[in-house]
N, C-alpha and C positions, 0 to 999 in steps of 0.2 A: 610232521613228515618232511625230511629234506629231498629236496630235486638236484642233484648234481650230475656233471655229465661223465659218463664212464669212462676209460683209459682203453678201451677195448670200443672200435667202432661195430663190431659184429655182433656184440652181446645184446640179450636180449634182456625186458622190462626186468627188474627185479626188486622185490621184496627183503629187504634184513635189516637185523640190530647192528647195533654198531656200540660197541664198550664205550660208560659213560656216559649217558644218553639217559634221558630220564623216561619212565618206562611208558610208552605209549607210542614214544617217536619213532617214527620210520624215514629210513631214506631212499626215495627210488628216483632210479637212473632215467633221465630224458634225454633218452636218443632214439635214432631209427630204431625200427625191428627187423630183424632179418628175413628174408624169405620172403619181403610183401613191398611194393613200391607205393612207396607213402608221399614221393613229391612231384607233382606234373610240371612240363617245362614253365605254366605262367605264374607257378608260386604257389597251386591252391590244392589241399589237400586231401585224399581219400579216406573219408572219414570211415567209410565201412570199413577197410582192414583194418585200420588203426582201433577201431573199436572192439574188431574182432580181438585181435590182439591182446589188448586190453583185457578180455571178458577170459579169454582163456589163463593172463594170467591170474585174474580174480580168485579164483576155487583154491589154489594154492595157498593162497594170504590168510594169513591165522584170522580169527572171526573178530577181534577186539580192532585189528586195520581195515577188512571191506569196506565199512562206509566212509572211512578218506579218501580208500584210493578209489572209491565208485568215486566219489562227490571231486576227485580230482580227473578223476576222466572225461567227467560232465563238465567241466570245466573247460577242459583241452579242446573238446568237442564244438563247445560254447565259441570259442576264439577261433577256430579253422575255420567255424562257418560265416563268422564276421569276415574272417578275411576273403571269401568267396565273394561277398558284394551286400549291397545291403538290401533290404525288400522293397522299401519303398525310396528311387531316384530321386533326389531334390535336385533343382534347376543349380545349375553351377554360379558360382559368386564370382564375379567380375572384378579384379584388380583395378580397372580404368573408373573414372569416374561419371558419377551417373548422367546422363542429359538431362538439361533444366528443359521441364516441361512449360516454362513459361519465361518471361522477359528476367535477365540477370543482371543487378545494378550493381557493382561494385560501390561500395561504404568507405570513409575514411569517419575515422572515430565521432571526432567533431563534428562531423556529417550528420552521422546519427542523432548527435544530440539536438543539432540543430531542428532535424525534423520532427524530433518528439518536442521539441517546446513548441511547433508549428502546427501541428496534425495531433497531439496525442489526445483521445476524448476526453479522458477521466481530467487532463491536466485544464482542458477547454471548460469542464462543468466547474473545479474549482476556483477557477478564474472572474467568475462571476461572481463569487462571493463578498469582494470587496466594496466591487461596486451594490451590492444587493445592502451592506452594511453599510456604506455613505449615504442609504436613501435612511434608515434610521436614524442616523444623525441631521439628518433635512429635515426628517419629522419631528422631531425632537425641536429643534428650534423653529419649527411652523406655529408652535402654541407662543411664540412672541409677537408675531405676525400681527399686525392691528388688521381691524375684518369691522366693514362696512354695514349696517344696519339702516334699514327703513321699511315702514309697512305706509299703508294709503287704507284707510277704513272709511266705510260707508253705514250709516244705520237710519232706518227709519223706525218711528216708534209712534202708538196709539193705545192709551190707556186709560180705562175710567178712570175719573177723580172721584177722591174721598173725601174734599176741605177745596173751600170755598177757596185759599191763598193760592192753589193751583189756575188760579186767573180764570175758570170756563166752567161753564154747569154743565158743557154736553159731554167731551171727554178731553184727556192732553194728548197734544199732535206732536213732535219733534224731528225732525230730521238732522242729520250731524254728518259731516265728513270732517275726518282724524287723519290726516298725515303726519310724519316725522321720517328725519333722516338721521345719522349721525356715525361715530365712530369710538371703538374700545378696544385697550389692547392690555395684555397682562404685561408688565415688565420683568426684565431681568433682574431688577432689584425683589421682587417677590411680591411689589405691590399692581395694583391695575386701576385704568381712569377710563373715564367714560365721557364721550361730548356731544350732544343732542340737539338738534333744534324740533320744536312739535307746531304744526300749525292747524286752528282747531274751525270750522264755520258752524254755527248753532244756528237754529232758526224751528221756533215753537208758536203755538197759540196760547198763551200765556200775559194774560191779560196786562200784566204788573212789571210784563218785563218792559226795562227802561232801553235797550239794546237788542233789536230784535228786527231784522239777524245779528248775529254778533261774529266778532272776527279774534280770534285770537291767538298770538306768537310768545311762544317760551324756550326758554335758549336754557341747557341744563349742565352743569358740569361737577363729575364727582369724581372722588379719588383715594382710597386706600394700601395706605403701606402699615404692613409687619413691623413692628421692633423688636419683637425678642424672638420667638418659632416663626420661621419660613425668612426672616430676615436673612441672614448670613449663606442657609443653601434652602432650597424648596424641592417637591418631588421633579419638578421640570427639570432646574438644571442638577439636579440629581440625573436625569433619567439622559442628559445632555451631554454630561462628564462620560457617565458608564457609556454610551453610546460612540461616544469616541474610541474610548480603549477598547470597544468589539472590532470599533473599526479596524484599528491599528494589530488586533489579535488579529481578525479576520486577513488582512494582508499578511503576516507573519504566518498565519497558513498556507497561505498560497503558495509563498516563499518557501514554507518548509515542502509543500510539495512537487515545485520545482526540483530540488536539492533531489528528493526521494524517485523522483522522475527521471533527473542525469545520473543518479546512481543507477538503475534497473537498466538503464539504455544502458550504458557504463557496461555492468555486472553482464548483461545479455550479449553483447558486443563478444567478451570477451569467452562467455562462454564458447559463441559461434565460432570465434577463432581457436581455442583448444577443440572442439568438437572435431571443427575441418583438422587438426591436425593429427589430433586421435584414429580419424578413421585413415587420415594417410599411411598411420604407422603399422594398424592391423591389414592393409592393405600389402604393403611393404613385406611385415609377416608372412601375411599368406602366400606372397609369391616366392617367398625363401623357403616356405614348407614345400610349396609345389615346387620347386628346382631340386627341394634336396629327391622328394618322391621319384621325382624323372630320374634324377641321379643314379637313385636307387636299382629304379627296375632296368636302370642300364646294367648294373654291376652284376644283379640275379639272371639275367640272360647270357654275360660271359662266364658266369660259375662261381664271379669271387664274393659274392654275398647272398649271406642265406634268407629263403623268402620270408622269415619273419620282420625281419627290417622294413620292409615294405610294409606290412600291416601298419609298426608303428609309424610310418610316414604319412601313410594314408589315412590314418585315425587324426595325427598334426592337422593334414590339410582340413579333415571334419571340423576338429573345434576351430581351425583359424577363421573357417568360412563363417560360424558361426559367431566371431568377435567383430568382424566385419559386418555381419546384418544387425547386430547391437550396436555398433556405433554410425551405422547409416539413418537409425531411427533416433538417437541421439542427438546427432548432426540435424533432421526433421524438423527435430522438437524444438534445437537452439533458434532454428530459422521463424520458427513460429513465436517463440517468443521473443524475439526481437522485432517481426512483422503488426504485433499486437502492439509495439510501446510505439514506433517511429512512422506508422502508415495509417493515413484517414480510413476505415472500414470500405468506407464510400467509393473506395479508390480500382478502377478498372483491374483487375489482375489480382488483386486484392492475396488473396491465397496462393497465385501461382509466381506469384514473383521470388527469385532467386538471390540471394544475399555472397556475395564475396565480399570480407573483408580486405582492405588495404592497408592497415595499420598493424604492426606486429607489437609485440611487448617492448618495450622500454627498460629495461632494467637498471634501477637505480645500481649506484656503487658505491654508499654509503646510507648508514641507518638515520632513519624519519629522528628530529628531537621532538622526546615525546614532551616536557617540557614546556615548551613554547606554545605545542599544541595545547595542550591541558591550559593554558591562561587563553589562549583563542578562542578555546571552547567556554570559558566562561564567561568572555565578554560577548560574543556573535552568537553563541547558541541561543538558536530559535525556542526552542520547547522554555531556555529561561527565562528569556524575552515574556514568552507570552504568560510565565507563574509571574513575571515581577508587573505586568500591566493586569492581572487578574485579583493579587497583594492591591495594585490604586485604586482599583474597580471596590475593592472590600474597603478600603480607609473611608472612597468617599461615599458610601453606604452608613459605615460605621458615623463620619461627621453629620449625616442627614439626621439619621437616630438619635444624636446628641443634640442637636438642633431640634427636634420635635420635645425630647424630654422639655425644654425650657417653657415659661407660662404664653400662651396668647396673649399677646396685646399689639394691638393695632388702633394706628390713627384714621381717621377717616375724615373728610373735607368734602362737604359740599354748596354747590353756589348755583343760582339761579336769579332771570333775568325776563320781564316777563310784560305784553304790551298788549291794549285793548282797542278795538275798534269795532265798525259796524254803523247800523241808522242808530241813531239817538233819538228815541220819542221823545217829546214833551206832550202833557195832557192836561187837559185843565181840570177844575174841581168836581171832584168824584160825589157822588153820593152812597156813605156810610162806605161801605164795602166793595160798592161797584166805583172802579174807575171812572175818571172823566173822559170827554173825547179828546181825539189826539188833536191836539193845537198845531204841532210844527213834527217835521222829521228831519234830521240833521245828518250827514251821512260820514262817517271817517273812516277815509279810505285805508288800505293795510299799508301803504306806505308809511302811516302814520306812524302802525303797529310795530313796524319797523323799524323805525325810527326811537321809538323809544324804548327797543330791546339795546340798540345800538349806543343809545345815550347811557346806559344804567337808568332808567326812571327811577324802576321797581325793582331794587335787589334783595336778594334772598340770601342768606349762608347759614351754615352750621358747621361746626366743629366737635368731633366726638373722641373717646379712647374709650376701645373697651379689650373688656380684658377677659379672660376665662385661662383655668388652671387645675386639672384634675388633680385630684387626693389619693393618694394610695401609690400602691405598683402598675401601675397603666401599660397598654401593649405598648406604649410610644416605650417605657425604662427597658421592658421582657425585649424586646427590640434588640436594643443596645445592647445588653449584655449576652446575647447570642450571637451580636453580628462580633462584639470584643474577641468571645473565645472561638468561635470563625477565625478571626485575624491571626491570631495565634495560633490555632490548626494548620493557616495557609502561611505561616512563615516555617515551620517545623518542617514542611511537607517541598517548602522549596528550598532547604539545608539540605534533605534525604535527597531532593533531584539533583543538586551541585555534588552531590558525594557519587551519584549513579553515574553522571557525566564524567565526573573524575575518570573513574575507575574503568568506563565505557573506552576513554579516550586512552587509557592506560593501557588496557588490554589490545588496543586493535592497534597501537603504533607497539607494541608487543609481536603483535603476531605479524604485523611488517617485518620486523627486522628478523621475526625467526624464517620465516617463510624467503627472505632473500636470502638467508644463509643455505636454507633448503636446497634451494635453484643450484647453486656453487656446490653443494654436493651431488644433488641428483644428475646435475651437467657432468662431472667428476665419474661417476657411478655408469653413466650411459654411456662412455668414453672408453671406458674400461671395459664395460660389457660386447662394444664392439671391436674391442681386441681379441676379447678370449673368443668369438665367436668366428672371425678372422684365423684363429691361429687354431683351433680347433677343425673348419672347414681343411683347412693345410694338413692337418696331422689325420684328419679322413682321409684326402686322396693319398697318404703316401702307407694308408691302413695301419696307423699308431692309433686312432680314435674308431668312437664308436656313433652308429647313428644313433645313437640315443643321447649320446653326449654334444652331437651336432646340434639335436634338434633341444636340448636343453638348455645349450648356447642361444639359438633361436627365441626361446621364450625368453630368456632372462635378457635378452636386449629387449626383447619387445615390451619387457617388464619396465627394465629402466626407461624407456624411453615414453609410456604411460608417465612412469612416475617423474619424469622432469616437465613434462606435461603439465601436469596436475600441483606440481613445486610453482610453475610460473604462470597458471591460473589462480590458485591459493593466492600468489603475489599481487598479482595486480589485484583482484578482489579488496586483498585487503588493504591494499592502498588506494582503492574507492571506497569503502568504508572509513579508514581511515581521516580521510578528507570530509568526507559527507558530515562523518560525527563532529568535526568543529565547526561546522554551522548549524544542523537539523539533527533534530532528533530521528533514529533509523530503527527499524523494527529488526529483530533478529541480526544482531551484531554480532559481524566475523564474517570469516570468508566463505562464499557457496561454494561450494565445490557439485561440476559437474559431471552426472553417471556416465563415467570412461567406459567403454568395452575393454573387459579382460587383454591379458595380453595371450592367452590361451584358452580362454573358453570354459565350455563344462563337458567336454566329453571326456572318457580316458586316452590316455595315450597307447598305455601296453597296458598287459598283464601286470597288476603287481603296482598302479601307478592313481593314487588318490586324484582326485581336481579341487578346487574349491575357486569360487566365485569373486565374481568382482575386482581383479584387477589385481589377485595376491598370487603369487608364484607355487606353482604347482609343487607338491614337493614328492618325489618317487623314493621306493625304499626296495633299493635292488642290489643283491650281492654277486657280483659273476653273469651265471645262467641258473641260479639258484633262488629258490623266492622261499620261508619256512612259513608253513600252514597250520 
């Protein structure tokens, strides 16, 4: 059915065909009805006669049209009473910006970053990890360390004898104290020595003993080195090497997380500065919706505009207020997430502190070489840094393994030194088995003992090589050949990461230069949009336009002016990405783009006028005063 307006303003509703028309269609006339006042001075309309109306011309309408034109009256019905007001009041949206409920620091960029490498936690717990990794390499070289040994022993002892040569029929008595000191340390060549002095005092009933008590000092020294396995590397400096390159990974974390920390400050920064400028623009909107509305219901009070204009302004003002409380929570959310990377938790105000940026965009005026970047990113990239020290870490795994496959054999050297004192019995002549009595006692003192450890009196040495060499496939070869195709896994897998970095660094110096080409359009596009909306307002007051075309003008600046927004967020993002990617490795590459408020909302405008979300232009499909159903 078509709605057109009749040539006749006194004619009432009607029903008819119309030649050519495919058969079902009808077209009925929307205008006043005669005989019934259908408009009150503030625009709002008397639904009762308009329905009576209506109802009366119903009976007349062949029975295949009734439920259009019912389902079109309940329509008409629908839209008078929206424009009468709405049921439930919402608190009106304020143009002016909101009061900071708490202390407001103005930020310059570098500011920010500065305080997140100063305050940020997560970046505080990483930071530690280096140094948690240097104490690994201290322990690692603690087993070189030479480490001081001595004990001091005491025994006493009472034992029946079983043989007469135990000197005593009644039992054996002994007492002994055993000191030593000395010192051993493993070497970095794989082998390890040992130096000892032991000093010993004896003293028994022991009929036969010629020295009793006795004193005795021995001086010990031993020493074995590797020649073939553990010679060249051993599990130590094995365990010495790797412990470094965790180190030097562990730093190259830190680093990459620094990098990923000035990105999000970065990225948040700038969000909060599109956010504040997003809601300036819905702001701005809104108050161009409400001027046009004023406008409006000036012109319906002197007669020269019909009160339907007014709805659709009044509906404008509904969704603008509603792209302004989306981008107030927006705006919220930017300040909270930059609150979370650059402020200690700990910190007084913590949640109620207010962010204004002082830094605006930058706009490059020439495109990034992506080029130069891509060789930057292969020598400073962090993630390859840490595959090519993880490649040394596997080689000197793999050389240990090769080292173990080879036979044992070790030399071994040792030397001793060794000196006697105490009383020196003499006895005279015994009878058969029993000793004689003691003639003389002689006494030599330990200086003695001393003295002839010092001299060499009594030296001791030995020289040994032994050897051992297991048969077969032993876990030392299975070893090896697991750690070979390891190596070969972890060189494969750091070709796949240098081709990812490639491509990574290709793409986002990519979307640099399309993203500044954007900005010079969208800046272009919003330029324009505030002409037509400029020269449309003009051709309203002089009534060549229509408020629907005013207020279409209105959106589509509000459109443009999101989207050069969102061109010179896109930009700068991705020239923090860009950057980040030739040193650290960045999760989820490319530009964030952050949730703008619409530049119109979700509500309708008129009769006859779709919406759709998130920041895309409403698109209305209206011929005249006629809409087809």
């Amino acid at each position: 059915m078509r709605v057109r307006p009749d040539a006749g303003s006194g004619a009432a509703p009607t029903i008819y065909s119309a030649p050519n028309r495919d058969p079902g269609e009808s077209v009925y006339w929307f205008g006043r009805i005669p005989g019934h006042h259908h408009i009150v001075p503030d625009g709002r309309f008397e639904l009762f006669s308009l329905e009576m109306e209506l109802t009366s011309v119903i009976p007349s309408v062949p029975h295949p049209f009734r439920r259009g034109l019912v389902a079109l009256s309940l329509t008409f019905v629908a839209a008078t009473a929206s424009a009468q007001g709405p049921l439930l009041q919402a608190p009106a949206v304020s143009t002016q910006p909101m009061a900071a409920t708490g202390p407001v620091r103005r930020v310059k960029l570098d500011e920010a970053v500065t305080m997140a490498l100063e305050q940020n936690v997560a970046l505080q717990v990483q930071k530690m990890n280096p140094g948690i990794s240097e104490l690994d390499v201290a322990q690692a070289y603690g087993t070189w360390l030479p480490a001081l040994t001595s004990q001091l022993f005491f025994q006493s002892l009472e034992q029946p004898v079983n043989t007469l040569l135990q000197g005593n029929a009644q039992s054996f008595q002994q007492d002994q104290v055993f000191g030593n000191f000395g010192v051993e340390q493993f070497l970095p060549t794989g082998g390890n020595y040992s130096l000892g002095y032991q000093a010993t005092r004896n003293k028994n009933n022991n009929l036969f003993a010629t020295l009793n008590p006795s004193t005795q000092g021995n001086f010990t020294f031993s020493f074995s080195q590797p020649l073939l396995a553990n010679r060249a590397i051993d599990s130590t400096r094995q365990q010495i090497l790797i412990s470094k390159n965790n180190q030097a990974i562990s730093e190259m974390q830190f680093r990459n997380t620094v990098v990923s920390t000035v990105r999000a400050v970065k990225n948040a920064y700038w969000d909060l500065v599109v956010a504040q400028s997003a809601l300036e623009v819905q702001r701005q909107t809104l108050e161009l919706s409400r001027q046009t509305l004023s406008d409006n219901r000036k012109r319906v009070e002197v007669g020269t505009m019909a009160p339907i204009d007014i709805v659709q302004a009044e509906a404008e003002v509904a969704a603008n207020e509603e792209t302004v409380i989306i981008a107030e929570q927006t705006l919220a959310q930017a300040q909270d997430q930059l609150r979370a990377l650059i402020l200690d938790p700990r910190t007084a105000d913590f949640w109620n502190t207010t962010f204004e940026t002082a830094d605006g965009p930058s706009l490059a005026t020439s495109p990034v070489d992506i080029d130069a970047a891509v060789q930057k990113a292969i020598a400073n990239r962090l993630d390859l840094q840490q595959a090519r020290k993880q490649i040394e870490s596997n080689d000197i795994r793999a050389r240990f393994f090769k080292n173990q496959v080879l036979p044992s054999l070790s030399a071994d050297v040792n030397y001793g030194l060794a000196g006697l004192g105490g009383t020196v019995i003499t006895r005279g002549p015994g009878n058969g088995l029993q000793p004689g009595p003691i003639v003389s006692e002689d006494t030599r003192p330990y200086s003695d003992v001393l003295g002839d450890v010092l001299q060499f009196e009594y030296p001791t040495w030995s020289v040994s090589l032994n050897f051992r060499y297991p048969i077969g496939r032993n876990g030392n070869r299975v070893n090896l050949e697991r750690q070979v195709l390891q190596n070969e896994q972890t060189l494969l897998q750091l070709r796949d990461l240098e081709r990812q970095v490639v491509q990574q660094v290709r793409d986002l110096g990519r979307q640099v230069n399309t993203n500044l080409k954007r900005v010079g359009s969208t800046q272009a596009a919003r330029t324009l949009a505030e002409r037509r909306l400029e020269a449309e307002q003009k051709k309203f007051g002089v009534g060549l336009s229509t408020t629907f075309n005013v207020l279409q003008a209105q959106r589509d600046l509000a459109q443009a002016r999101n989207n050069e927004q969102r061109a010179i967020l896109d930009f700068e993002k991705s020239r923090v990405d860009f950057e980040a990617a030739q040193e650290a490795s960045i999760a989820g590459a490319g530009a964030g783009n952050v949730t703008l408020g619409s530049a119109t909302g979700t509500g309708n405008v008129a009769a006859g006028t779709t919406t759709s979300v998130a920041g895309t232009n409403r698109t209305t499909n209206t011929t005249g005063g006629a809409q087809r159903f």
